[in-house]
N, C-alpha and C positions, 0 to 999 in steps of 0.2 A: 664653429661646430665642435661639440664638447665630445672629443676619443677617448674611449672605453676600453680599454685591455682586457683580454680575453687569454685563459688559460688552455690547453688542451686538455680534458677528461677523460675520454677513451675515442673508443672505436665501438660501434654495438653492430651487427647483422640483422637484415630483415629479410626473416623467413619469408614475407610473403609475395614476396618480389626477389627471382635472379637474380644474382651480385650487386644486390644492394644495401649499403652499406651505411651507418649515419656516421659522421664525423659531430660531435659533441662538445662543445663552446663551453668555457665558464666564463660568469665574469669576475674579474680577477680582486675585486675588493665588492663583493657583493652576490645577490644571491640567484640573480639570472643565468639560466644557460638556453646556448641556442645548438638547435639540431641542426646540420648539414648532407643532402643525401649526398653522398660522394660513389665513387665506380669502386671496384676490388682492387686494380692497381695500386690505387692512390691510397686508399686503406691500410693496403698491405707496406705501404711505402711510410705512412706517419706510423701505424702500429707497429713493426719492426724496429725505428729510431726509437720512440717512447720507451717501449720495454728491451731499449739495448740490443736489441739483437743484430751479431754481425753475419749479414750474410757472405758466402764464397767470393761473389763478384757483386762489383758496385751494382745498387739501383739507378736508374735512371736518376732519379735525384739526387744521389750521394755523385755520380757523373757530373751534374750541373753543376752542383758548391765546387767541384773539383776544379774546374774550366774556368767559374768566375773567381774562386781565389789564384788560378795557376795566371790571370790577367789584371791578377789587382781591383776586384770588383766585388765588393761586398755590400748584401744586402741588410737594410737599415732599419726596417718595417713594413708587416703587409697589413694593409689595410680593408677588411670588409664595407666597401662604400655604397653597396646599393639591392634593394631588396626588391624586384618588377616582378610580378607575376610566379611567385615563388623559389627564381632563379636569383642567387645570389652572386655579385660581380665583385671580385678584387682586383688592388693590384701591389705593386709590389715596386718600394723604390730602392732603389740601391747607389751606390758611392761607389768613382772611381777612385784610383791611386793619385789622379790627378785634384779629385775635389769635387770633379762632374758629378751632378745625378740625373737620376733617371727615374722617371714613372711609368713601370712596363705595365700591362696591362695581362691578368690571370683569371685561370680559373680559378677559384675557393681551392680548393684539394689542393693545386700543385703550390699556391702560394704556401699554405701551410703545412706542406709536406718539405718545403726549403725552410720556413720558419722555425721548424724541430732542428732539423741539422745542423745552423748555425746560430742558433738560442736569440732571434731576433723575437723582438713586440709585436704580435698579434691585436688590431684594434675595428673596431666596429663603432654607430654612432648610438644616441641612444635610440634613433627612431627607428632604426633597427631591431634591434633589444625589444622595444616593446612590440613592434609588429609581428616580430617573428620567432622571439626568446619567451620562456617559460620561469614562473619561479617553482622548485618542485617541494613536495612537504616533507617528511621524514622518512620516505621507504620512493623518495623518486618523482612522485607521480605529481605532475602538474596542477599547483592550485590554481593560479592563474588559468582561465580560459580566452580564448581569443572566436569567443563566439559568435561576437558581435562584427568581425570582420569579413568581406564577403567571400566566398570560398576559394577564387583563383588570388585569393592575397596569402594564403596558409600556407604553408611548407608542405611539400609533399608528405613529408611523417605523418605533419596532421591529419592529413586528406586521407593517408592509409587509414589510421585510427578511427576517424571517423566513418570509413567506407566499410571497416570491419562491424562498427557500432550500427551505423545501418542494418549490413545482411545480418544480424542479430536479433535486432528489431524486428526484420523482414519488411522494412520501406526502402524496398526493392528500385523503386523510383528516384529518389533521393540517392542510393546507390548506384546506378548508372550514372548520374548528373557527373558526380564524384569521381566518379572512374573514367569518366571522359579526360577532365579535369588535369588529373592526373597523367593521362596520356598525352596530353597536350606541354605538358610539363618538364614530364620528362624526357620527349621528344628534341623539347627547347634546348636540355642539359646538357 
């Protein structure tokens, strides 16, 4: 199976949902990026490392690197391996002092909130990528559509987007579907 490096881009907020947040995938020799809804924690935990910033006391995260380098445990690579009903599953292996490794199993957010702090390879596959990653044009905005895929396979982003493009429309109907959808979803996260 062909791994795909993937860069961090940012962090962006959605207004239209509580503390939710996208985590923002590039691909690292190409033109794909994949959205991630991630919690505010976890946000606030890769946005903070990205743009340097040292807070007072450790984050939880900056805690974990602390503990597995104070035990000789460093991690190797996380990998994005699986995209079910719009919930995305990592994990995350790492190397003992001794040579052992490990394939721990993560959520997306806290793999890649460790992945910043110790400047490991972020990777996804490409069926991934196309299921669930975007190419965008010159100002962002997605040329590729994923229209043709059935609605509980989209990313939650998507499903906002489109549930906004509904109640616009005013197919109110199609908008409930979606919202359900969604609730189902993020319930899952």
């Amino acid at each position: 199976m062909e791994r795909i490096e993937l860069n961090v881009l940012g962090i962006s907020y959605n207004p239209l949902k509580d503390n939710a947040y996208a985590l923002l995938l590039e691909q690292k020799d190409g033109p794909t990026r994949l959205p991630i809804v991630i919690g505010m924690s976890e946000a606030q935990s890769i946005q903070a490392k990205v743009m340097s910033i040292v807070p007072p006391r450790p984050l939880t995260h900056d805690l974990m690197v602390s503990i597995m380098h104070r035990f000789g445990i460093f991690p190797d690579f996380v990998e994005i391996y699986s995209f079910e009903n719009g919930v995305f599953a990592s994990h995350i292996q790492l190397t003992g002092k001794d040579g052992d490794t490990w394939l721990l199993d993560s959520r997306t957010s806290d793999a890649v909130a460790l992945a910043v702090r110790v400047n490991c390879p972020i990777y996804t596959t490409r069926d991934i990528l196309d299921r669930a990653g975007y190419v965008p044009d010159e100002d962002g905005v997605p040329i590729t559509r994923l229209d043709t895929l059935p609605l509980d396979e989209l990313p939650v982003e998507r499903l906002e987007a489109r549930l906004q493009q509904c109640i616009a429309d005013e197919d109110y109907e199609r908008a409930a579907e979606i919202k359900k959808i969604i609730e189902q979803k993020t319930q899952q996260s």
